[in-house]
C-alpha positions in Angstrom: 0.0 0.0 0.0 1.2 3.9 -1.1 1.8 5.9 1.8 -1.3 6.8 4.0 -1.7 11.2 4.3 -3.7 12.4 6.9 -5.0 16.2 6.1 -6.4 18.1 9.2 -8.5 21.6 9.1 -8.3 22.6 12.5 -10.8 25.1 13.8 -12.0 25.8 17.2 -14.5 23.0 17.6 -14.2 20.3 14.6 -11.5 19.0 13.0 -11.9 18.0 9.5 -9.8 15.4 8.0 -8.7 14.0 4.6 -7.4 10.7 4.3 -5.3 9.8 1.2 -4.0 6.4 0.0 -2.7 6.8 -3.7 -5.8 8.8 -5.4 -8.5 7.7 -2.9 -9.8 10.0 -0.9 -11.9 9.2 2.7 -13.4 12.4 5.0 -14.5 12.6 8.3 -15.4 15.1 10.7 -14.8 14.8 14.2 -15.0 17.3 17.1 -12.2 18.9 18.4 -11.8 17.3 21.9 -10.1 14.2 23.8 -13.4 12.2 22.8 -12.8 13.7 18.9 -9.6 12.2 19.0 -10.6 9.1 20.1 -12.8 8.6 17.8 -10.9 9.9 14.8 -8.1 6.9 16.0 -10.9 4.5 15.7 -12.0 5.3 12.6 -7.9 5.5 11.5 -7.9 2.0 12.9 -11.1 0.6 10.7 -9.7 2.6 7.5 -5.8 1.6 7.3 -5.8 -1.6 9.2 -3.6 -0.3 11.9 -0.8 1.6 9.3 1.2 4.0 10.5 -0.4 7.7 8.8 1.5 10.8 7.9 -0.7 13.9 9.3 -0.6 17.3 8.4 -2.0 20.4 10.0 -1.6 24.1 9.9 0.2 25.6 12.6 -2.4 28.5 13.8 -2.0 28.2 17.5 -3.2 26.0 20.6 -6.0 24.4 18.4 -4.1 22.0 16.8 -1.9 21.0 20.4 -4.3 18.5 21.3 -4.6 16.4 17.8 -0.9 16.8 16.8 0.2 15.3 20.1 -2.6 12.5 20.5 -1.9 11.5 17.0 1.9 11.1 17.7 1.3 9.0 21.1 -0.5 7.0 18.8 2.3 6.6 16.6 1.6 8.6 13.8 4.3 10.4 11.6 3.1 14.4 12.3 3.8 17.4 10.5 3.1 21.0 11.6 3.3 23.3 8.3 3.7 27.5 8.5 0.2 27.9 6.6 1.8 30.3 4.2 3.4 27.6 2.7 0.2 25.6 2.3 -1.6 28.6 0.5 1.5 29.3 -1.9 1.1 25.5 -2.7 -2.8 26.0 -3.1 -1.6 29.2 -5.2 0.8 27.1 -7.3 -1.7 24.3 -8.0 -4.9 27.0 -9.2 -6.7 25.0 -5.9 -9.6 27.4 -4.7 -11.1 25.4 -1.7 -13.7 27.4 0.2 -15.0 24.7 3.2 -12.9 23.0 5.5 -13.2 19.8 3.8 -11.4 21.4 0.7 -9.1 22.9 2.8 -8.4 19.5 4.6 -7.7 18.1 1.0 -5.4 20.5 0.1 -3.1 19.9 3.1 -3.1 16.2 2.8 -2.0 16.7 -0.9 0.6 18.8 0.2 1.7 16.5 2.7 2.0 14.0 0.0 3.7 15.4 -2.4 6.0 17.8 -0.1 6.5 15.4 3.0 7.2 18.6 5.2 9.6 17.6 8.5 8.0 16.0 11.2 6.8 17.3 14.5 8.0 16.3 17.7 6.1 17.2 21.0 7.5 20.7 22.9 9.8 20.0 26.2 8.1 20.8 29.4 9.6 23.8 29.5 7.9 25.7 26.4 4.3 23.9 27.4 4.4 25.0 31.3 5.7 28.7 29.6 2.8 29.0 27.0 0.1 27.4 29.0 1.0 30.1 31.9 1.8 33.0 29.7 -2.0 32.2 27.7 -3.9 32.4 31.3 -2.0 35.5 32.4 -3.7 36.8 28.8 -6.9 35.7 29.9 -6.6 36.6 33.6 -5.8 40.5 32.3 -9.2 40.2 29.7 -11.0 39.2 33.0 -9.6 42.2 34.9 -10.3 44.7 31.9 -13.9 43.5 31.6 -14.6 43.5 35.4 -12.9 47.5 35.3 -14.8 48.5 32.7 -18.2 47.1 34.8 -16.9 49.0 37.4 -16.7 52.0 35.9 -20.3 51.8 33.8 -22.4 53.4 36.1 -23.4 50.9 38.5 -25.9 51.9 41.3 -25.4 48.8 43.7 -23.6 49.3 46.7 -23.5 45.4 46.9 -22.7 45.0 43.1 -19.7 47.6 43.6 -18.2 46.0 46.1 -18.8 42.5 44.8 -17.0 44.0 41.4 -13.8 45.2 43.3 -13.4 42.3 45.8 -13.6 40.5 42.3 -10.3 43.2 41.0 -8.0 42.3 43.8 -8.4 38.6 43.5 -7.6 39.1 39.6 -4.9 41.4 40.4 -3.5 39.5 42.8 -3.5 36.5 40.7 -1.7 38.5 38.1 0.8 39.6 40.2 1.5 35.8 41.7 1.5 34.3 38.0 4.0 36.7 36.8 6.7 36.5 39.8 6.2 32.4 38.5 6.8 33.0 35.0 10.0 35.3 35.7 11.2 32.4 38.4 10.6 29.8 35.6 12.5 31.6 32.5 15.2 32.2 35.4 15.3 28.4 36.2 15.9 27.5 31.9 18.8 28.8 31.1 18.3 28.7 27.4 14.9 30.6 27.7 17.0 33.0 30.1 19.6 33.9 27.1 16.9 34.1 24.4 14.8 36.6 26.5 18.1 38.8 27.2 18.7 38.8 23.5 15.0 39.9 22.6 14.8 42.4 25.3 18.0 43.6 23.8 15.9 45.3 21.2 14.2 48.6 21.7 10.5 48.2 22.1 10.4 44.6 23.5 10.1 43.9 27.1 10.4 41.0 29.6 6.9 40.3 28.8 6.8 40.4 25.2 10.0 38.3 25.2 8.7 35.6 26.9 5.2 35.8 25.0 7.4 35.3 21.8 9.3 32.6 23.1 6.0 31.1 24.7 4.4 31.2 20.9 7.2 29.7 18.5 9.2 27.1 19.6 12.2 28.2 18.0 12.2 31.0 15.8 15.8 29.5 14.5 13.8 26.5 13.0 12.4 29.0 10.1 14.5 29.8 7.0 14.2 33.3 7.3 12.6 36.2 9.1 10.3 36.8 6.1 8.7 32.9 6.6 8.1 33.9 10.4 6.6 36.6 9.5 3.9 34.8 7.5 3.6 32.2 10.2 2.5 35.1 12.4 0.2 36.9 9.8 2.3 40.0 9.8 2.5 40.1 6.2 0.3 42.8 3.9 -2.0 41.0 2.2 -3.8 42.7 -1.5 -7.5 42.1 -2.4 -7.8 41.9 -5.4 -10.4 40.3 -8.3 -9.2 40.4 -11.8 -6.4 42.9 -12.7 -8.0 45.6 -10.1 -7.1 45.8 -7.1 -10.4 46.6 -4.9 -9.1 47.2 -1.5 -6.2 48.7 0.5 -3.3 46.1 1.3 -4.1 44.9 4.7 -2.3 42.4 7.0 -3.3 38.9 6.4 -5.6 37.3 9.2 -3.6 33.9 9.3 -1.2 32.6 11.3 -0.8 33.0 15.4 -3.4 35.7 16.3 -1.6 36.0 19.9 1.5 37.0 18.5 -0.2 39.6 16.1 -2.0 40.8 19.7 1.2 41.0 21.9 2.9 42.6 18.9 1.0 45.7 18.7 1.8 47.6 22.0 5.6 47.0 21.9 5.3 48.3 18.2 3.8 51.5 19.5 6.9 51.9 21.8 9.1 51.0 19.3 7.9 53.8 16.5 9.0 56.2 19.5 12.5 54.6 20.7 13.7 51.9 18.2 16.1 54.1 15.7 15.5 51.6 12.8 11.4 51.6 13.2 11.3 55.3 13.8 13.5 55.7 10.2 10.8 53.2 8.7 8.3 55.3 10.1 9.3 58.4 8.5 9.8 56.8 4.7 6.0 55.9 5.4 4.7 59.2 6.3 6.8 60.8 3.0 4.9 58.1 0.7 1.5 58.7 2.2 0.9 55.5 4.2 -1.9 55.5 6.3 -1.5 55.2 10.8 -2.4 51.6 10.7 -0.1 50.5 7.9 2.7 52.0 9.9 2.1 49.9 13.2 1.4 47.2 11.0 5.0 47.6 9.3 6.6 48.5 12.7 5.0 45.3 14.4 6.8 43.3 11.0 9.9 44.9 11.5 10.1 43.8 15.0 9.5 40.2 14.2 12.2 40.7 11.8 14.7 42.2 14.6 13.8 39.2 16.7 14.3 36.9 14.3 18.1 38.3 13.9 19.1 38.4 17.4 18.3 35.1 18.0 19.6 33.3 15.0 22.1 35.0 15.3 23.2 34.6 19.1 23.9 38.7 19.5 22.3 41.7 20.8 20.7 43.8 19.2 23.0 46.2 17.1 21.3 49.2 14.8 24.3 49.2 13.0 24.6 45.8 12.0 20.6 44.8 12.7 19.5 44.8 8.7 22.7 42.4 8.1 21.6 40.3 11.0 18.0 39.8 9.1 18.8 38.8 6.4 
């Protein structure tokens, strides 16, 4: 029997997967859970006799964690692909999928033809520092949404204090969860160096060090900064139908949508204080491009930086930065 390629769509709640052998072509839909998984192994089980399965999946963020790592317990070949790869192959083959089934396809005929390197499971380190740095997201969402009720006008004397005993708990655990993500990227040495090297860089701080660090594995494992850049979604992105072009660029919505998030204040800072993004700023402004595009650049530019520092084990240099990118 040919090789067996697994294609997965991962979304929130479903995955949807192609399963090739040769030309033949077998879909299911399963949820995205532990009892998804199960039952997506099951139905592996029935379909290949018990052969060993090369999956393929996008990698868009803590969606696909679950699937990739079940699937490679189970002893699976798995391959996490940067999704602007998959859409240039889609580009290069005139594929237009519009569902998840046809996007599922694509990937498993990419997967096929490319075989992309396989995936093995993050150490402890890089799980414990993503899975904290993600809750110390959601435990600032839950503080901003409480403040904001706070300060909308509400009568209660019981709701008001219910609403700020509700604060310091939040701020409290805030505080707590980031003295234990500083003592744990003080306990890894590696992650200790890589953080001094990003915060060497204008406009990154501890926190949006470690947020990097806690979103890509190793930025060193990409072939240059421009391919991390697409992973993230920092990359302008035309609509267009025909030869017209109906719409400003914009920056694409693919890729790791908490990186693009934690991006955007140290971009701010670094339009101010980073002499490279403050030089890019002002070729913008001369050619007429809008606020937005600017922070969208400068947010690119510092993906870029980052990318340099740490492939190339040095500080961050203004002098010798654009060398260091390249």
């Amino acid at each position: 029997m040919s090789q067996l390629t697994l294609g997965i769509d991962v979304s929130k709640d479903t995955l949807d997967v192609i399963l090739l052998a040769g030309e033949k072509t077998q879909y299911r839909q399963v949820a995205n859970s532990a009892a998804g998984f199960e039952q997506l192994g099951r139905w592996l089980q029935l379909k290949t006799n018990g052969l060993q399965v090369h999956a393929c999946l996008e990698a868009t963020g803590q969606y696909g964690d679950g699937i990739a790592l079940f699937l490679y317990e189970q002893g699976h070949q798995v391959s996490v692909v940067n999704p602007a790869r998959i859409k240039a192959y889609g580009a290069s083959t005139l594929r237009r999928f519009k569902n998840d089934k046809g996007d599922a396809e694509l990937i498993a005929i990419y997967c096929q033809r490319e075989r992309p390197d396989l995936w093995t499971p993050p150490s402890e380190s890089f799980t414990e520092l993503q899975a904290m740095m993600r809750h110390l997201d959601d435990l600032k969402k839950m503080y901003q949404q409480e403040n904001n009720r706070l300060k909308s006008g509400v009568k209660s004397a019981r709701v008001l204090a219910s609403l700020r005993q509700h604060l310091e708990f939040l701020a409290a655990q805030i505080k707590q969860l980031g003295d234990d993500i500083d003592q744990h990227s003080d306990q890894d040495p590696e992650l200790n160096r890589q953080k001094g090297l990003l915060h060497s860089i204008p406009g990154i701080g501890d926190l949006t060090a470690l947020k990097l660090l806690s979103e890509v594995r190793d930025l060193r494992a990409f072939e240059s900064a421009k391919q991390l850049a697409a992973y993230v979604g920092l990359v302008p992105e035309e609509r267009v139908s025909g030869s017209s072009v109906r719409g400003k660029p914009r920056l694409s919505r693919k890729g790791n949508a908490h990186l693009r998030k934690a991006l955007y204040m140290p971009a701010l800072s670094a339009l101010r204080h980073n002499p490279l993004i403050i030089a890019l700023k002002e070729r913008m402004l001369k050619t007429g491009h809008s606020k937005m595009a600017i922070v969208g650049a400068a947010m690119r530019k510092l993906l870029h930086l980052a990318y340099g520092v740490i492939k190339t084990g040095k500080p961050f240099d203004p002098n010798h930065a654009q060398t260091a990118m390249a």
